[in-house]
PAVEXLUM-908944 format. One record per atom (N, C-alpha, C): x, y, z; residue in three letters. Coordinates in nm, 2 decimals. Layout:
BEGIN
((X,Y,Z),"Ala"),
...
END
This chain:
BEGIN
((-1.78,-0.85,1.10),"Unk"),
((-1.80,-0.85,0.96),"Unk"),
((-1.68,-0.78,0.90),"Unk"),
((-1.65,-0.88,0.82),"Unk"),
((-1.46,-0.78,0.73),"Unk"),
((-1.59,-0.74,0.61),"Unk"),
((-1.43,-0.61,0.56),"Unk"),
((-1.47,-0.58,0.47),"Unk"),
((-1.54,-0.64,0.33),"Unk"),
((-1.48,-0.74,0.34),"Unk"),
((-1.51,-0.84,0.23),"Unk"),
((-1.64,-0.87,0.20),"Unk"),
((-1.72,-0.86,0.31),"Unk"),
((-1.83,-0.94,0.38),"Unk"),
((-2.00,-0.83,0.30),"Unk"),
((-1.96,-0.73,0.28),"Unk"),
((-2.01,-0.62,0.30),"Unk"),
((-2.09,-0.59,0.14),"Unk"),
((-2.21,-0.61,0.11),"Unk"),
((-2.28,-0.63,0.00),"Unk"),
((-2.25,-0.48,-0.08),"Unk"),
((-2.24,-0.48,-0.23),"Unk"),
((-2.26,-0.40,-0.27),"Unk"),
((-2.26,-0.46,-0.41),"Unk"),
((-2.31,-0.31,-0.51),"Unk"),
((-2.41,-0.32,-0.64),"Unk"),
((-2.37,-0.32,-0.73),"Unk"),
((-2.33,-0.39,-0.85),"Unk"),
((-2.26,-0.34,-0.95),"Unk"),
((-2.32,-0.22,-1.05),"Unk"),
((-2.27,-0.18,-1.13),"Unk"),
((-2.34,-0.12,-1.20),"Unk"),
((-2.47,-0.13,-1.25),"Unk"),
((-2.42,-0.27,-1.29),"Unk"),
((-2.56,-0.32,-1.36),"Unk"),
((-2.65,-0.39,-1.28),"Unk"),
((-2.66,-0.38,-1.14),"Unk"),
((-2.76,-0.37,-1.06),"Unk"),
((-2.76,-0.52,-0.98),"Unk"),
((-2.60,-0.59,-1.00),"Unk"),
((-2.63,-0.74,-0.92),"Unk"),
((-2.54,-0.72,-0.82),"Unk"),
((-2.60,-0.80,-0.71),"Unk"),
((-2.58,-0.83,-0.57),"Unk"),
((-2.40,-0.88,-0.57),"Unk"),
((-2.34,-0.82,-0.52),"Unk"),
((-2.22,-0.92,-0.42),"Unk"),
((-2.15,-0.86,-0.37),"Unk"),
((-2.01,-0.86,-0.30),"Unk"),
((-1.99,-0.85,-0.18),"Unk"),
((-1.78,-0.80,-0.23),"Unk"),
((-1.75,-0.78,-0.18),"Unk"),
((-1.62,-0.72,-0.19),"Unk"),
((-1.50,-0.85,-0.19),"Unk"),
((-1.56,-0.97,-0.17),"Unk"),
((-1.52,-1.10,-0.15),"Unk"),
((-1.39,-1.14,-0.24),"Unk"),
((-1.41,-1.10,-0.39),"Unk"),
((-1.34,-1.12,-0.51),"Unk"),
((-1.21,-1.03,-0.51),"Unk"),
((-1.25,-0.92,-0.41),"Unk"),
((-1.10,-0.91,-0.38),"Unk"),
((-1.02,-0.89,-0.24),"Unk"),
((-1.03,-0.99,-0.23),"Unk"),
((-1.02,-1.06,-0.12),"Unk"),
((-0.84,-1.11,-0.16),"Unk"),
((-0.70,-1.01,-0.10),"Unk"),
((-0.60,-1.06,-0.11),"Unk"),
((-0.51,-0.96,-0.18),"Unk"),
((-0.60,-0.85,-0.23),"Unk"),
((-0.59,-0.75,-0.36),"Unk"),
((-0.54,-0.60,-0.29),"Unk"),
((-0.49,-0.52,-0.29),"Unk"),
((-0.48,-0.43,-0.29),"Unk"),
((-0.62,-0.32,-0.39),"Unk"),
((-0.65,-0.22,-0.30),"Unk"),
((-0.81,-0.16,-0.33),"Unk"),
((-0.78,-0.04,-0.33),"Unk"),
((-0.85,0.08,-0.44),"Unk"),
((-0.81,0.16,-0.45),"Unk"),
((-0.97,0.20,-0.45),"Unk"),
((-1.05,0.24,-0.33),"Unk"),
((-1.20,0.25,-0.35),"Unk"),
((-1.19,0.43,-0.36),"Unk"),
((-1.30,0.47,-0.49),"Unk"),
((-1.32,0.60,-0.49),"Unk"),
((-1.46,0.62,-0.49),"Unk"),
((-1.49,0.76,-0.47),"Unk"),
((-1.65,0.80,-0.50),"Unk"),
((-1.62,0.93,-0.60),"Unk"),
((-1.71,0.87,-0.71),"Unk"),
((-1.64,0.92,-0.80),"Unk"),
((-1.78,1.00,-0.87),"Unk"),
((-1.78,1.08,-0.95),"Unk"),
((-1.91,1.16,-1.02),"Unk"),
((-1.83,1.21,-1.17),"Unk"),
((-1.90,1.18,-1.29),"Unk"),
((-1.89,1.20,-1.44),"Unk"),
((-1.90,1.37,-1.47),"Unk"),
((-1.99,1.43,-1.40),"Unk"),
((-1.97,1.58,-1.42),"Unk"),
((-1.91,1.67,-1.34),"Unk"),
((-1.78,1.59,-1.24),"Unk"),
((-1.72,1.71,-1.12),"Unk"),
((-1.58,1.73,-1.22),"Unk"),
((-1.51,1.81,-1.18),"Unk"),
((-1.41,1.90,-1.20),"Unk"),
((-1.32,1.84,-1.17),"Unk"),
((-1.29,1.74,-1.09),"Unk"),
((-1.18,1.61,-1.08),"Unk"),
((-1.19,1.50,-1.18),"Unk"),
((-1.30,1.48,-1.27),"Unk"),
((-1.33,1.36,-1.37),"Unk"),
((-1.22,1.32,-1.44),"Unk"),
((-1.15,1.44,-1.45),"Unk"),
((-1.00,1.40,-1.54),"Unk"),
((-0.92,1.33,-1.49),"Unk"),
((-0.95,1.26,-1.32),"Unk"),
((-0.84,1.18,-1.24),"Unk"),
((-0.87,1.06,-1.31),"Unk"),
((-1.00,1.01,-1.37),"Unk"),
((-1.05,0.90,-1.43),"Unk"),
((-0.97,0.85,-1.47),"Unk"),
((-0.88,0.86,-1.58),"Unk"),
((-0.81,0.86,-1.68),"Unk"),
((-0.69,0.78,-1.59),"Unk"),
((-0.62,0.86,-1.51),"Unk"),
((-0.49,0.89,-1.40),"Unk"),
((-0.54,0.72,-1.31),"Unk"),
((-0.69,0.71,-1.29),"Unk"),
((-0.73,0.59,-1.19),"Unk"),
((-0.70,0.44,-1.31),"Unk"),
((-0.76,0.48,-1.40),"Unk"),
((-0.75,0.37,-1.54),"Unk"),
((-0.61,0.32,-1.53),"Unk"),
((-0.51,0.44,-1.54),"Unk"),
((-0.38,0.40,-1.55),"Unk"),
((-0.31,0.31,-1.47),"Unk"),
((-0.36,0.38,-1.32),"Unk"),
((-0.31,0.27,-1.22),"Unk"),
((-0.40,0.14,-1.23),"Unk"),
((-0.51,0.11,-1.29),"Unk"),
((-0.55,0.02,-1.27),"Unk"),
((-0.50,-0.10,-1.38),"Unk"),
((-0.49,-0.05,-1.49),"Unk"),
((-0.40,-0.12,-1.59),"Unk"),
((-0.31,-0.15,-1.54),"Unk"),
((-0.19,-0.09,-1.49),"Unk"),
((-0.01,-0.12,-1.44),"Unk"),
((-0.05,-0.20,-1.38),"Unk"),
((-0.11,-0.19,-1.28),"Unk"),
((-0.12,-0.32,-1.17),"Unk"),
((-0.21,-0.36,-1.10),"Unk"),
((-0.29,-0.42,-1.21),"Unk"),
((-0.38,-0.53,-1.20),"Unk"),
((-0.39,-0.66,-1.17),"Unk"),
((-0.25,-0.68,-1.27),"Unk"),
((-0.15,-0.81,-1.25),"Unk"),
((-0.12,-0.87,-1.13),"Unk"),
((-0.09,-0.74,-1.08),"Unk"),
((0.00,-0.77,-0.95),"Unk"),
((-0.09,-0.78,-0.84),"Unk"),
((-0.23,-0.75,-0.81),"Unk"),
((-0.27,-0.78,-0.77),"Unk"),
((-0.38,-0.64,-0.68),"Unk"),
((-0.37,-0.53,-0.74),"Unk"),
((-0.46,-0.44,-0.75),"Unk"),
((-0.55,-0.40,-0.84),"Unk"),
((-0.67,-0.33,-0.74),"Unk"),
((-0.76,-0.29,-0.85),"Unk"),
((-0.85,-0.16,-0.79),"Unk"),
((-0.87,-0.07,-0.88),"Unk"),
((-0.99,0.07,-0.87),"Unk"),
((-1.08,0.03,-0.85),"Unk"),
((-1.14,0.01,-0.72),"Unk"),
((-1.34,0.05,-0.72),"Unk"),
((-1.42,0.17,-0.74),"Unk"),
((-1.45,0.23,-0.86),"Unk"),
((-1.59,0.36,-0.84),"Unk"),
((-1.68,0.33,-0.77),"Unk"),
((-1.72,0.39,-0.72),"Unk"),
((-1.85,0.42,-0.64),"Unk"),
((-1.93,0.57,-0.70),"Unk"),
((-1.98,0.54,-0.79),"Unk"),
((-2.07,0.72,-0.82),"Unk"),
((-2.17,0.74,-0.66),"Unk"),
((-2.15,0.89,-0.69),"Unk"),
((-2.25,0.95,-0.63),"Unk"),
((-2.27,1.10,-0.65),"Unk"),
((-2.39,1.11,-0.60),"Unk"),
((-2.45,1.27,-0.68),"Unk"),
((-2.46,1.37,-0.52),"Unk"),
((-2.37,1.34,-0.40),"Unk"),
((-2.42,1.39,-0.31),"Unk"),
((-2.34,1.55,-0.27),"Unk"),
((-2.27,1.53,-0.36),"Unk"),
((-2.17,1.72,-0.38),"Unk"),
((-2.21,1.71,-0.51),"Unk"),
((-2.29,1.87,-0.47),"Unk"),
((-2.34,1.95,-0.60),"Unk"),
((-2.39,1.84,-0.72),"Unk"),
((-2.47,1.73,-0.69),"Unk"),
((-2.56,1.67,-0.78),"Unk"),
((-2.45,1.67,-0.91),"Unk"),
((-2.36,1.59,-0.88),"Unk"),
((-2.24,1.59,-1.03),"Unk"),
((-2.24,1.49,-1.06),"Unk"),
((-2.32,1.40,-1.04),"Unk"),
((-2.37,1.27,-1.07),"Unk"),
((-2.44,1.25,-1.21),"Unk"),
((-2.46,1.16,-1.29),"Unk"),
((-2.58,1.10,-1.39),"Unk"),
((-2.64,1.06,-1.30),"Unk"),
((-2.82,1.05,-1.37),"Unk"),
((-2.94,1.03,-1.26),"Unk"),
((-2.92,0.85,-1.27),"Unk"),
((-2.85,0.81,-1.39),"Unk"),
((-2.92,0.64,-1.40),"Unk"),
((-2.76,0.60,-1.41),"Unk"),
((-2.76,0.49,-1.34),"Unk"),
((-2.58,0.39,-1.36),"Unk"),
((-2.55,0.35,-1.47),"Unk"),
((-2.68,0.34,-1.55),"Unk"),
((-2.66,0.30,-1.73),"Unk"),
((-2.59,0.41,-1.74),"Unk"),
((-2.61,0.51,-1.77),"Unk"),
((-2.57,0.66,-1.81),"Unk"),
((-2.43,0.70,-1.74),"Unk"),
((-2.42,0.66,-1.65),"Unk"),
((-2.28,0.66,-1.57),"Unk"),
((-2.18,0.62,-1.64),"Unk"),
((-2.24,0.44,-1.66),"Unk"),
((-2.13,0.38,-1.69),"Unk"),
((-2.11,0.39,-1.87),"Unk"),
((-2.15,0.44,-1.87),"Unk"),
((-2.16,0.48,-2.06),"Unk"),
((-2.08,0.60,-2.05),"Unk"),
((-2.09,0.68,-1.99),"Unk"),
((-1.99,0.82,-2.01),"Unk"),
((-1.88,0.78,-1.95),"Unk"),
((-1.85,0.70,-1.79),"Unk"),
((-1.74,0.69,-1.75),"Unk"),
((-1.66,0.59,-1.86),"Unk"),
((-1.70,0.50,-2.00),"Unk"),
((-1.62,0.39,-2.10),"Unk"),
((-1.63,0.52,-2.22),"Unk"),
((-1.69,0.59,-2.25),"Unk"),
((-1.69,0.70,-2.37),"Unk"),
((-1.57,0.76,-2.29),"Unk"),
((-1.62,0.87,-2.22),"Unk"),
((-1.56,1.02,-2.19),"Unk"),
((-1.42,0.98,-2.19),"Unk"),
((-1.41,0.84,-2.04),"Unk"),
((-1.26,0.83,-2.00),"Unk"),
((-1.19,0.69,-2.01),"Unk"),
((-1.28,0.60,-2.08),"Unk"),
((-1.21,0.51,-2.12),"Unk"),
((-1.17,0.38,-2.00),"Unk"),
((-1.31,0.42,-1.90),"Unk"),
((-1.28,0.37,-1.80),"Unk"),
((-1.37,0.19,-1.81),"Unk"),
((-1.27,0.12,-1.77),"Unk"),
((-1.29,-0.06,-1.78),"Unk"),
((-1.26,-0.16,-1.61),"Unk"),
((-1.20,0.03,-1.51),"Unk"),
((-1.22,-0.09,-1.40),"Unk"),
((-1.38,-0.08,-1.33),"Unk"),
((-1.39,-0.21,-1.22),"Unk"),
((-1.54,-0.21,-1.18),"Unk"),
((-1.58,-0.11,-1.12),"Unk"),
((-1.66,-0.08,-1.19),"Unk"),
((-1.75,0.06,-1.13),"Unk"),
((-1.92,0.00,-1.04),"Unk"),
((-1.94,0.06,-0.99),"Unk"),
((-2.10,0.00,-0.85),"Unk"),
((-2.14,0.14,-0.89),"Unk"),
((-2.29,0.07,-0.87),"Unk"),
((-2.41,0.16,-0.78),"Unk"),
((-2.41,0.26,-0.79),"Unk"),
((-2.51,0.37,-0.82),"Unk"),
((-2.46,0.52,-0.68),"Unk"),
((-2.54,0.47,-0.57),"Unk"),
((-2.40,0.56,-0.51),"Unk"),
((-2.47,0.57,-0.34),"Unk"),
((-2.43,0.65,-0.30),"Unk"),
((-2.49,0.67,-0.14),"Unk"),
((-2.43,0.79,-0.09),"Unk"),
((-2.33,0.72,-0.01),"Unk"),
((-2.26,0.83,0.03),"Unk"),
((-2.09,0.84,0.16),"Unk"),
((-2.11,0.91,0.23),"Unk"),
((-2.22,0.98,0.24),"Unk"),
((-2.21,1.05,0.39),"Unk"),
((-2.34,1.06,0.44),"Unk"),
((-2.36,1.09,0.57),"Unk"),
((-2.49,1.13,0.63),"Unk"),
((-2.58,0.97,0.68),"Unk"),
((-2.64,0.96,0.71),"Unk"),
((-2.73,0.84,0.76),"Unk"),
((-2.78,0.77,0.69),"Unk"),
((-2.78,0.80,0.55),"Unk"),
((-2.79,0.72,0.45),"Unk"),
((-2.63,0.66,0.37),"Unk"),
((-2.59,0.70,0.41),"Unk"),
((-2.43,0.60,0.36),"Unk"),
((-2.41,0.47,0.38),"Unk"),
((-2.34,0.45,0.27),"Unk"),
((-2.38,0.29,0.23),"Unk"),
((-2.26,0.25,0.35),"Unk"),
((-2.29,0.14,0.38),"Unk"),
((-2.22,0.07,0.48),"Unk"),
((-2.09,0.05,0.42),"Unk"),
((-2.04,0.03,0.31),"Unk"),
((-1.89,0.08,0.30),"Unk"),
((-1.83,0.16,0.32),"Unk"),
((-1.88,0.29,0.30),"Unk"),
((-1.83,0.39,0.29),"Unk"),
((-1.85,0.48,0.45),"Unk"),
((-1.97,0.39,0.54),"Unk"),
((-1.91,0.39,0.69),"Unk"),
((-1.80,0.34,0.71),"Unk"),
((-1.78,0.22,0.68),"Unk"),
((-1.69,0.17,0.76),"Unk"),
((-1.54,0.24,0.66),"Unk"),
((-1.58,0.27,0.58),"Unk"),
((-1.40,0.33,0.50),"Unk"),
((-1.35,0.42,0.66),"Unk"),
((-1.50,0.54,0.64),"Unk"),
((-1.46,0.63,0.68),"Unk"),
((-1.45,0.70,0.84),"Unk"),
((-1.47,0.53,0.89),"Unk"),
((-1.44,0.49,1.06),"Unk"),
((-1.31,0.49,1.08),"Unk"),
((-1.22,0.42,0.94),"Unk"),
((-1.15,0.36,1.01),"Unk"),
((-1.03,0.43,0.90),"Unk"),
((-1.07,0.51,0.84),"Unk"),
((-0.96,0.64,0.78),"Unk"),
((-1.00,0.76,0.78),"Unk"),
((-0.97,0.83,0.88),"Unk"),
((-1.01,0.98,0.94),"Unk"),
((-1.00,1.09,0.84),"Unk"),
((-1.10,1.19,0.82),"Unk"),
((-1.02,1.29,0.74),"Unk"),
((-0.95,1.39,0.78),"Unk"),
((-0.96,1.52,0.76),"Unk"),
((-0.90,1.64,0.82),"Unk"),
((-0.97,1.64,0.96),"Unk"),
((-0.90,1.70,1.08),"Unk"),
((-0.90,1.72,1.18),"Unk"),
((-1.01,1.56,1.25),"Unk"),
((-0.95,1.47,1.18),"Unk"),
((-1.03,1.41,1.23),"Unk"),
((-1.20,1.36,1.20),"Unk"),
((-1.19,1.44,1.06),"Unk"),
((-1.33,1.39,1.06),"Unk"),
((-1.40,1.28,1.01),"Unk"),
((-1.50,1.23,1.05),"Unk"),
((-1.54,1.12,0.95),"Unk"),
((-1.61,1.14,0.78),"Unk"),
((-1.66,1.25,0.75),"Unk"),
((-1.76,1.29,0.66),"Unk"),
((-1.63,1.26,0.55),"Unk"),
((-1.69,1.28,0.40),"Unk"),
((-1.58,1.32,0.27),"Unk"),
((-1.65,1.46,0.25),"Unk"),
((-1.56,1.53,0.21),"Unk"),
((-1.57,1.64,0.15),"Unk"),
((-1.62,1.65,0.07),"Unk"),
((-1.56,1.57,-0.07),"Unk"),
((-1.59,1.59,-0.25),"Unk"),
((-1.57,1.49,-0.25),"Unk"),
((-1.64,1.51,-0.41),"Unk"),
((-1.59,1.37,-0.53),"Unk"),
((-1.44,1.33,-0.49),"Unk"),
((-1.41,1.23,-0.53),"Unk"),
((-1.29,1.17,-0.58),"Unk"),
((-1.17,1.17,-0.46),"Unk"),
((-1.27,1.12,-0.31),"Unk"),
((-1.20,1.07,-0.21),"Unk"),
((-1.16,0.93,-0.28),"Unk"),
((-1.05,0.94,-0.20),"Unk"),
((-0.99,0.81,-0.22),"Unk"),
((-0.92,0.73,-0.11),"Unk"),
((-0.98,0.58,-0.07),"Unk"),
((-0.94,0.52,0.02),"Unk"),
((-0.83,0.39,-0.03),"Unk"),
((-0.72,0.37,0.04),"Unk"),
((-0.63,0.26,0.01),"Unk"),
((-0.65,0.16,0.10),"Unk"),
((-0.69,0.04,0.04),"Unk"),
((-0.69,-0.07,0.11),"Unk"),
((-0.55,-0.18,0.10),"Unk"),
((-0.52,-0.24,0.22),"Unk"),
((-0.42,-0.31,0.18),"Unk"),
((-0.47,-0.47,0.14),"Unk"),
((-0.37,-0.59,0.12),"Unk"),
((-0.49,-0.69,0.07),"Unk"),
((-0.55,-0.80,0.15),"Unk"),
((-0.52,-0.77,0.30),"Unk"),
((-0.62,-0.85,0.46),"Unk"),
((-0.78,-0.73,0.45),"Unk"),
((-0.72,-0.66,0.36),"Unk"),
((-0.84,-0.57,0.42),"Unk"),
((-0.87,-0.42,0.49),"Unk"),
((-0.77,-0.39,0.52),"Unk"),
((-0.77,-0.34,0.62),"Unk"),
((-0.73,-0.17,0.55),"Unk"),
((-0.84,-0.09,0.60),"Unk"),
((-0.83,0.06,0.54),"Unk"),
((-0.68,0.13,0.60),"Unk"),
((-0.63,0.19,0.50),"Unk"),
((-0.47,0.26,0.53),"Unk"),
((-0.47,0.41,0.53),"Unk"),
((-0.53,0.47,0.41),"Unk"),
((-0.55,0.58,0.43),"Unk"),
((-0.66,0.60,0.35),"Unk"),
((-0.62,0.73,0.36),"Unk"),
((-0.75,0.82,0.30),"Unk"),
((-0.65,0.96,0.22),"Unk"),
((-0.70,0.92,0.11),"Unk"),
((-0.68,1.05,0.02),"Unk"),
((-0.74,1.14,-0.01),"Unk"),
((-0.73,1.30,-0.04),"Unk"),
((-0.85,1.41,-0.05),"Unk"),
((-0.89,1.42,-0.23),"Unk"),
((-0.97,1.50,-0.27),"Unk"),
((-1.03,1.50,-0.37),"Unk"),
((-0.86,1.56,-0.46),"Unk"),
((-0.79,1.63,-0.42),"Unk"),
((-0.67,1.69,-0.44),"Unk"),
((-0.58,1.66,-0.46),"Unk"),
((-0.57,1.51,-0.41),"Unk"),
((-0.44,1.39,-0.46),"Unk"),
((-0.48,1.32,-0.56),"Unk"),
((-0.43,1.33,-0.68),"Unk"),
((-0.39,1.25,-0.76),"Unk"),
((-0.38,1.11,-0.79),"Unk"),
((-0.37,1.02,-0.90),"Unk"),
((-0.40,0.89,-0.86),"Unk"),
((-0.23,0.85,-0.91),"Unk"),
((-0.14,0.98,-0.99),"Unk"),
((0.02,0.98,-0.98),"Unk"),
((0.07,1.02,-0.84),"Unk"),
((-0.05,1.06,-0.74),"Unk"),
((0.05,1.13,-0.62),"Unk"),
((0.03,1.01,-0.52),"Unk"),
((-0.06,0.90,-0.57),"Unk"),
((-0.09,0.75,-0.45),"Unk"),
((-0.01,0.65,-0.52),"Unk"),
((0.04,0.65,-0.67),"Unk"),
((0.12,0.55,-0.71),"Unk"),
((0.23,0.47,-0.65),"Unk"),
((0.30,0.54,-0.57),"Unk"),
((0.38,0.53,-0.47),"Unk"),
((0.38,0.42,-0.37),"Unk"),
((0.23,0.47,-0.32),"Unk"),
((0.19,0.41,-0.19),"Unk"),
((0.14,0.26,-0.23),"Unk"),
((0.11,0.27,-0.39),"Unk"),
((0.05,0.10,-0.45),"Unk"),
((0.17,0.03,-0.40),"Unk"),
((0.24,0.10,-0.50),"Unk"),
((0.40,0.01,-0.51),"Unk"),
((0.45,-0.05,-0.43),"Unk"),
((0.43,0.02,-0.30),"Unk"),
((0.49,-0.06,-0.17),"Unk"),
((0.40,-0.15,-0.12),"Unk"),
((0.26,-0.12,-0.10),"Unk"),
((0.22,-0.25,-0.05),"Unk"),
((0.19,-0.35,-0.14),"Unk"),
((0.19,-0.33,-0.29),"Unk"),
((0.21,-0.48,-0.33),"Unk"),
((0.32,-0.55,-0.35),"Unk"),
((0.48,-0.43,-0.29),"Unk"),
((0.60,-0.53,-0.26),"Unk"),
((0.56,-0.57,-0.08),"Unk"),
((0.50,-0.53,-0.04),"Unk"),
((0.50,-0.59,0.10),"Unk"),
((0.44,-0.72,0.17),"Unk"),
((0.52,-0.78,0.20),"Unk"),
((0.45,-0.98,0.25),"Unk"),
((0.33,-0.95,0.30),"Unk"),
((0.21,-1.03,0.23),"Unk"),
((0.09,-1.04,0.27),"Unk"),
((0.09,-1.14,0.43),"Unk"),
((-0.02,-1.14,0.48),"Unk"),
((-0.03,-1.19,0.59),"Unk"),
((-0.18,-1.24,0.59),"Unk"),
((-0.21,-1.37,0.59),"Unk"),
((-0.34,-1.38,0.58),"Unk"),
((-0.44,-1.41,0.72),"Unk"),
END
């Protein structure tokens, strides 16, 4: 099963699969409205604007599983994440990322982009995984990097020859 393949929720609660971006360069986060990183929002918007065009795009993923910094309802999510920060790329579901309830994306992100010493778990809000656009997970970023400190790393793979 590719990544592609792999069901998940929109906000507003309908079924599909990661399919549409399928070719795209992916900037998947797990992201929460009341942590202390919320201001990357803003920083993620940006890159999602610049190069969207080109063929990238921000996925949110809320979740309330560090320190409950979550909204309880995705209505409420996605109404503070378009107030607070002005945010318009696709935002999904909450779910969890870690533990035996983690949503099958966010296994397989975090199989196949290791964290510190190796580990599989995330830490905090506002991990961030780079996808290139076959699919295929590149890295992993900590709650700590910036979405000016990954800009970099966009730039190149959407100057780099796709391979289908």
């Amino acid at each position: 099963m590719s990544l592609y393949d792999i069901e998940v929720k929109t906000i507003r609660g309908e079924a599909q699969t990661l399919a549409p971006y399928k070719g795209k360069v992916m900037l998947i986060v797990n992201t929460a409205t009341k942590c202390g990183f919320a201001n990357q929002f803003k920083g993620l918007q940006k890159l999602h604007d610049t190069y969207n065009k080109e063929g990238f795009a921000v996925l949110g993923f809320p979740s309330s599983q560090f320190a409950n910094q979550e909204l309880s309802e995705d209505s409420k999510v996605a109404e503070a994440c378009e107030i607070n920060f002005g945010v318009s790329f696709p935002l999904y579901a909450k779910i969890d990322v870690n533990g035996s309830t983690a949503h099958p994306l966010f296994q397989r992100l975090t199989s196949e982009a290791r964290g510190f010493l190796g580990s599989r778990s995330i830490k905090w809000n506002f991990t961030k995984f780079l996808v290139d656009q076959n699919g295929k997970v590149l890295k992993r970023f900590g709650s700590k990097d910036t979405p000016e400190q990954i800009e970099s790393h966009i730039q190149k793979l959407l100057k780099a020859p796709t391979h289908a």
